[in-house]
N, C-alpha and C positions, 0 to 999 in steps of 0.2 A: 174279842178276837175274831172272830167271826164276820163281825161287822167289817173289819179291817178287807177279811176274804174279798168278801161279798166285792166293797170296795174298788181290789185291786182287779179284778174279773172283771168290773162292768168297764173300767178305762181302759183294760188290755183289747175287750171287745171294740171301742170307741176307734181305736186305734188302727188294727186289722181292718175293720172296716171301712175307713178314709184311704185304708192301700190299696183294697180292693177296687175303689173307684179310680186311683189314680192309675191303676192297670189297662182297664177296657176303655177310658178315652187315649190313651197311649196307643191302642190299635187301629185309629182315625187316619184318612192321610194324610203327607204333611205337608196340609195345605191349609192351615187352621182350622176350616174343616171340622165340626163337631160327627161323631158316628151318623147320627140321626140325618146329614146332611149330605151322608155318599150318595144316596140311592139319586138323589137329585142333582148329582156332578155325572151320572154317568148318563145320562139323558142325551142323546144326538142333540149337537150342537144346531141352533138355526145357521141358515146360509148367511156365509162371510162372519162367522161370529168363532172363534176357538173355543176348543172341545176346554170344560173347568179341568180335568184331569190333565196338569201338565206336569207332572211328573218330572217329564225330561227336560222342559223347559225350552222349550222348539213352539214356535207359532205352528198351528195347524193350517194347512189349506183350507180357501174357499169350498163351499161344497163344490162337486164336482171336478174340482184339479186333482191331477196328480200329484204325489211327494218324490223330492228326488233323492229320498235315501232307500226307496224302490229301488232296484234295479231296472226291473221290466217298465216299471213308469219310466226312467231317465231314456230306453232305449226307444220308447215309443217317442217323449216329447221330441227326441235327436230327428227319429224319421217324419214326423209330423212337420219340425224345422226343415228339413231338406228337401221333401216333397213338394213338388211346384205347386201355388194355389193357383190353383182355375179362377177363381175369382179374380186375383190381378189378372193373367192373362189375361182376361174377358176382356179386364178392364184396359190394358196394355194392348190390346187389338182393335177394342172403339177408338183408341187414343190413335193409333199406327193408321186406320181407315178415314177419319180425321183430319190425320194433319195431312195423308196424301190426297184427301179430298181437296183441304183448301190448298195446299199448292196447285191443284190441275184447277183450280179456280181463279186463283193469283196469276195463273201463266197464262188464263184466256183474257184475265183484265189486261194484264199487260201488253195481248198482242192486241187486244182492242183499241190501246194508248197511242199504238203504231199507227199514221195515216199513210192509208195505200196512196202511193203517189207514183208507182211505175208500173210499165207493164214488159213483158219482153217482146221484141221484136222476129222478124221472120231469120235472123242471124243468128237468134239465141241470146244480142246482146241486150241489156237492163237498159229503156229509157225512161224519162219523166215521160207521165201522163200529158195528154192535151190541157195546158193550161194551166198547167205545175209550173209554180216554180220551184221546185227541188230540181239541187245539181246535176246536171247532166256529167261533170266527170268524176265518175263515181265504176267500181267496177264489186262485182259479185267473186265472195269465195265458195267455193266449194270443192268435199271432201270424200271422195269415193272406198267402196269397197270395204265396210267396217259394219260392225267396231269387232275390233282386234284386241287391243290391249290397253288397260287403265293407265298404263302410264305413259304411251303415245297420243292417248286422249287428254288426259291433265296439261301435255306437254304444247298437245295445240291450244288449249284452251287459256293455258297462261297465258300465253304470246296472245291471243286475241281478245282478252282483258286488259290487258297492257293498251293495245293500241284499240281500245271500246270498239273493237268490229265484232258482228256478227256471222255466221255461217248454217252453209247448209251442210250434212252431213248425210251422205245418201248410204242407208243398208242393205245391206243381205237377210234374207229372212233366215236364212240358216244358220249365220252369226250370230243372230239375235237371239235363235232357240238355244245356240250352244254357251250365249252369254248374256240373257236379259239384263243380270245387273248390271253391263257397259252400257246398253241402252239408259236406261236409269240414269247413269253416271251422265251422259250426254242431254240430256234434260234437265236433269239437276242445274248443270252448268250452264244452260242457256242455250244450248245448241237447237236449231231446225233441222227435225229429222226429214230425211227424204227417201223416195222409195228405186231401190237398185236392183229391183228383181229378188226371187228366193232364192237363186242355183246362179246366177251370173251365169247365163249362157246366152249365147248370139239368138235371142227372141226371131228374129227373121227366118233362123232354118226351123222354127217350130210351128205345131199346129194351131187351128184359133183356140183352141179347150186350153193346149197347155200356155199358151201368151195370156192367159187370161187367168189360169192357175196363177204363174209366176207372178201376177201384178199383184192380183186379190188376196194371195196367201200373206203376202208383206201387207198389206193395209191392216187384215184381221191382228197376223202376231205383235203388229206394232202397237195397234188397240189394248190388244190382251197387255201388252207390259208397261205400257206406259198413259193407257186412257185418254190416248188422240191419235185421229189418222195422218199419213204424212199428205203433205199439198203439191209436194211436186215427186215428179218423175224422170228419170235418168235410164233409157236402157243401157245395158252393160256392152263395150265398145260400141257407143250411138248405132249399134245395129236393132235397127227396130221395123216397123211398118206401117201402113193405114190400119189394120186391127188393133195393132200395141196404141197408136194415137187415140184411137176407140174407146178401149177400155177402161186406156188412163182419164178420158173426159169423164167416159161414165161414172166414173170412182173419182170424180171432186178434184182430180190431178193434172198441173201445172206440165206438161211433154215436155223436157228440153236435151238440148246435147252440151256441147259451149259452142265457145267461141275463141278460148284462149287455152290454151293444152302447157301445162306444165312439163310435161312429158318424166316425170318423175319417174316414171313407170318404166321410163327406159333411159335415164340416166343414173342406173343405181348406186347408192351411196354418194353423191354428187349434191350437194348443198348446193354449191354456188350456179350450177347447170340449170336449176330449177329456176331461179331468179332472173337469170339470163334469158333461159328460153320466156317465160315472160314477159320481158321486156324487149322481147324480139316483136311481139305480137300486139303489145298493150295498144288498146284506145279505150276513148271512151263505153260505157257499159261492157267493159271487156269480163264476160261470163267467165272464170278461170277454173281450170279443172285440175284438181291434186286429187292425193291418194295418203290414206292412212299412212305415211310410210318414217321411219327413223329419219331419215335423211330431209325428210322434207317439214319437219316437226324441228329438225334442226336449222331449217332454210328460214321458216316461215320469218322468224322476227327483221331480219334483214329482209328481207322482201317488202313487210310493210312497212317499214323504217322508211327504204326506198319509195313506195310508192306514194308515201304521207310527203315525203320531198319533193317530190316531181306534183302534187296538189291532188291527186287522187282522195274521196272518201271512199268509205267501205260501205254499199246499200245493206238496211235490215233486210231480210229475205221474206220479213211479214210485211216489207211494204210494198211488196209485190201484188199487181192484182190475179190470180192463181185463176181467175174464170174468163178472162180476155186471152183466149188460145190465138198465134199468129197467121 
């Protein structure tokens, strides 16, 4: 009987025993994972590798990223996102420096493409050089008193794509500081700047300091915004003198007045006046004198229409020789 005890004690124990084990591996994670093998899941993951404890079953970041079920990571990567990088910019202002480089490069090949073939006369009008043959009936445009406004400039500048003519466009320096970007826009488009005094005032009743201000201040801001000086010179109602003739030599500048007066200036609002007064005047190398103006932006196409009829071309203003003063 005894025996029998003995027996049933040693299996009960066998038994208890085998539960006992299937207890403490049940406390593992469950990750099949034996005990013995957490201490080595909790070990910092190497970079770019996820942490073994995934529990939640979420990929872990790279070292050093953020997670975005942070808060304060999601608010940081937001402003990290929005914040300008300096680096593009850098890189976006060598680009910007660039490409304004090669255009002021592309626009000196181009006038170097131009062969000077005229010069202007003691009239002020455009003729061929000695021993040109370029056309002699041919008349120069040009455009006073600006730039004004982008959409009287687009508006000339259509019409004189249309009919492939060039121009001179003479400024104010004081325009130009209240509006570099028209300047800009006048270059982009192809246009020859020209120098029309800082202040447009009658140069004659001034001193030699401020005739020489008013020339010189236009050359620099014209520099400053567009990285070329103008070639010619225009004073404000042809009132000028032997010092203004002076200066404008000294300063690489072309002196002129015209020859041919639109009188835009005083037929206002009058399209068809413009055209007219032109054609009252026209000859050959006839210098023409316009003005930024509505009216005359609205004249222009009809004017060249007409003068492409009558056998008129339109001289480049680069093929002007600019150091043959009359």
């Amino acid at each position: 009987m005894w025996k029998k005890t003995a027996m049933f004690w040693l299996a009960a124990g066998l038994v208890l025993g085998a539960c006992g084990n299937e207890a403490e591996t049940a406390k593992t994670p469950e990750t099949g994972q034996t005990a013995s093998d957490t201490k080595t899941a909790d070990k910092a993951p190497a970079a770019g590798e996820a942490k073994a404890d995934d529990s939640a079953n979420e990929e872990q970041p790279a070292a050093g990223e953020e997670t975005a079920a942070d808060p304060a990571a999601t608010t940081d990567t937001e402003t990290d996102a929005s914040a300008p990088d300096k680096s593009a910019d850098s890189t976006q202002a060598g680009t910007t420096e660039e490409t304004d480089a090669s255009g002021k490069d592309q626009s000196a090949a181009n006038a170097a493409q131009v062969p000077v073939e005229y010069h202007m006369n003691g009239n002020y009008d455009i003729v061929p050089n000695e021993g040109s043959t370029a056309p002699k009936k041919v008349v120069l445009l040009t455009f006073d008193d600006g730039p004004k406004e982008a959409e009287m400039i687009n508006g000339l500048f259509d019409t004189l794509d249309k009919h492939n003519a060039k121009a001179i466009f003479f400024v104010n320096g004081y325009r130009v500081k209240e509006h570099p970007e028209l300047l800009k826009l006048i270059q982009e488009r192809g246009g020859i700047v020209g120098n029309h005094s800082y202040d447009h005032i009658y140069l004659n009743k001034q001193s030699n300091e401020k005739i020489k201000q008013q020339i010189e201040d236009v050359q620099k801001i014209v520099e400053q915004t567009i990285g070329e000086t103008p070639k010619f010179f225009r004073p404000p109602n042809a009132a000028g003198n032997d010092y203004a003739h002076q200066i404008a030599k000294e300063n690489g500048l072309l002196y002129m007045t015209w020859s041919v007066g639109s009188l835009d200036w005083v037929n206002k609002n009058d399209p068809k006046a413009v055209v007219d007064n032109v054609f009252d005047q026209l000859h050959s190398g006839s210098n023409i004198l316009m003005h930024e103006l509505p009216w005359t932006v609205e004249a222009l196409d009809d004017l060249l229409t007409k003068l492409e009829a009558k056998g008129y071309g339109f001289v480049d203003p680069r093929s002007i020789d600019t150091t043959k003063q009359p």
